[in-house]
N, C-alpha and C positions, 0 to 999 in steps of 0.2 A: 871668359867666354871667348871661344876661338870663331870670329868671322871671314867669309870670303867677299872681298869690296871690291866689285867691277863697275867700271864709268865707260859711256862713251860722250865725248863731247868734243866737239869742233873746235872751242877758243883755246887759243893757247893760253891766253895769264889764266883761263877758269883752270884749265888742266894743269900749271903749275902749280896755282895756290890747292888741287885738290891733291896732288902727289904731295907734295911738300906736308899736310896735313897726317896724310898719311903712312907717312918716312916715319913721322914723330910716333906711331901705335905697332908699324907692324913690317914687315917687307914686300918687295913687288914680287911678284912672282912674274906678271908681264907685262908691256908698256903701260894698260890700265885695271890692273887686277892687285889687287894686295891681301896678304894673307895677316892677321890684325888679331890682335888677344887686349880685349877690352874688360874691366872690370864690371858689374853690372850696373854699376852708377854714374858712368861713363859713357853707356849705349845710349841713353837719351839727347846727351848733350854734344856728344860726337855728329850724330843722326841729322841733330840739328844745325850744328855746322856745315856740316856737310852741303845739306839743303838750303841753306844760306848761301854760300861760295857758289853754290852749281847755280843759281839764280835763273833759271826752267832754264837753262840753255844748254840741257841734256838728258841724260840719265843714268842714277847711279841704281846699282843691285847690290844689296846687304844680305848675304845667307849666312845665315847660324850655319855653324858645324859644332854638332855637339861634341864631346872629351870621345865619346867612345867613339866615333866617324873619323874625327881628328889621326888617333891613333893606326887604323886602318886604312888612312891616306896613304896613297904612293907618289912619287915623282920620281921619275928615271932621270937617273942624269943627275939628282941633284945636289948642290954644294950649300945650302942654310939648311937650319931646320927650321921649319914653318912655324909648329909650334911649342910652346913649352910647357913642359907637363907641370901641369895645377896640382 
């Protein structure tokens, strides 16, 4: 399952430890935006970490992009591919 993960948050160890989290599922697209392909029994427990680490000293946005969305994404300019075909 292909997600887009945006944070904003003020502390910097909270926004390490939420990049660095997020290195390990998916890549950045911009300072706090990651593009993330999670298995479905992973989205619980990612969510939760997530929510853990951010400890209300922010906020993070999780949108589904489904396969077909996914596929009809564009980015100009760009050098990764976001994501990988399931």
């Amino acid at each position: 399952m292909h997600y887009i993960i945006a944070f904003d948050v003020s502390d910097d160890k909270v926004r390490r430890k939420l990049c660095k989290m997020l290195l390990n599922k998916g890549v950045r697209i911009q300072e706090s935006v990651f593009a993330v392909n999670l298995k479905k029994h992973e989205v619980k427990s990612m969510t939760k970490n997530l929510e853990k680490t951010l400890n209300k000293q922010g906020i993070i946005h999780i949108i589904n992009v489904c396969g077909t969305c996914a596929k009809k994404s564009l980015a100009i300019n760009k050098e990764i591919e976001y994501y990988a075909t399931d």
